[in-house]
N, C-alpha and C positions, 0 to 999 in steps of 0.2 A: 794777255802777254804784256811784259810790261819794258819798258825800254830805258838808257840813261846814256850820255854821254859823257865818257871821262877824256878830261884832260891832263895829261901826262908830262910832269917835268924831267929829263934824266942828266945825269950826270953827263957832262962834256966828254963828247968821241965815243959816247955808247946808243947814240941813235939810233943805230944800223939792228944793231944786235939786238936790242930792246926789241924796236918795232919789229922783226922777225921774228921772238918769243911770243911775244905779244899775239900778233895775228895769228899764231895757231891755238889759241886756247880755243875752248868748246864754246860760251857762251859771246866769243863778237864775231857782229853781224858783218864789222868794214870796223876799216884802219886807216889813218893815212898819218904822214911825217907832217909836221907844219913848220914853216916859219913865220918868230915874231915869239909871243911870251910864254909860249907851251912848246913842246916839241913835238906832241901824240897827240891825238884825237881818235876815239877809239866807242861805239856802239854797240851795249850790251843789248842785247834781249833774253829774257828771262820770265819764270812762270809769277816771281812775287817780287815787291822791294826789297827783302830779306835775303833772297840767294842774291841779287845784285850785292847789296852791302857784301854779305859774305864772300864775294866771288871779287869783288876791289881789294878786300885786306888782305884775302890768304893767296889769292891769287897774278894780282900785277903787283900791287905792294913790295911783295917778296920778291918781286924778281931784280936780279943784280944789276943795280945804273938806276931802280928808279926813286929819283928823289922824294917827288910829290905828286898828290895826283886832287885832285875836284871832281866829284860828281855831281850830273847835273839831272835832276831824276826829270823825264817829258810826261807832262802835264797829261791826266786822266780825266775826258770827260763822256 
């Protein structure tokens, strides 16, 4: 199992809404709002790197409000 945490920039006054889409997709683990230079923070786990990637572009990407995002893939040892 493989894990990442993205962080989520969105558009002003769609926090709310965001972070509610957001936490019901299938692959995250926890969620939370932040304050300071991200708004999301947000915990995938997944069976490879490959569905992560895939699962940040077609998945939070598209959703409406979100600007930017960073993944941060956690270290395998």
């Amino acid at each position: 199992m493989y894990s990442s945490y993205v962080l989520i920039d969105v558009e002003p006054g769609m926090e709310k809404s965001v972070f509610n889409t957001i936490s019901k997709l299938s692959l995250i683990s926890d969620a939370n709002l932040l304050l300071g230079d991200h708004d999301i923070i947000v915990k995938i786990q997944a069976e490879d790197m490959r569905e992560i990637g895939n699962f940040v572009i077609n998945s939070i990407r598209s959703i409406e409000g979100v600007s930017n995002t960073k993944t941060l893939a956690c270290a395998m040892f």
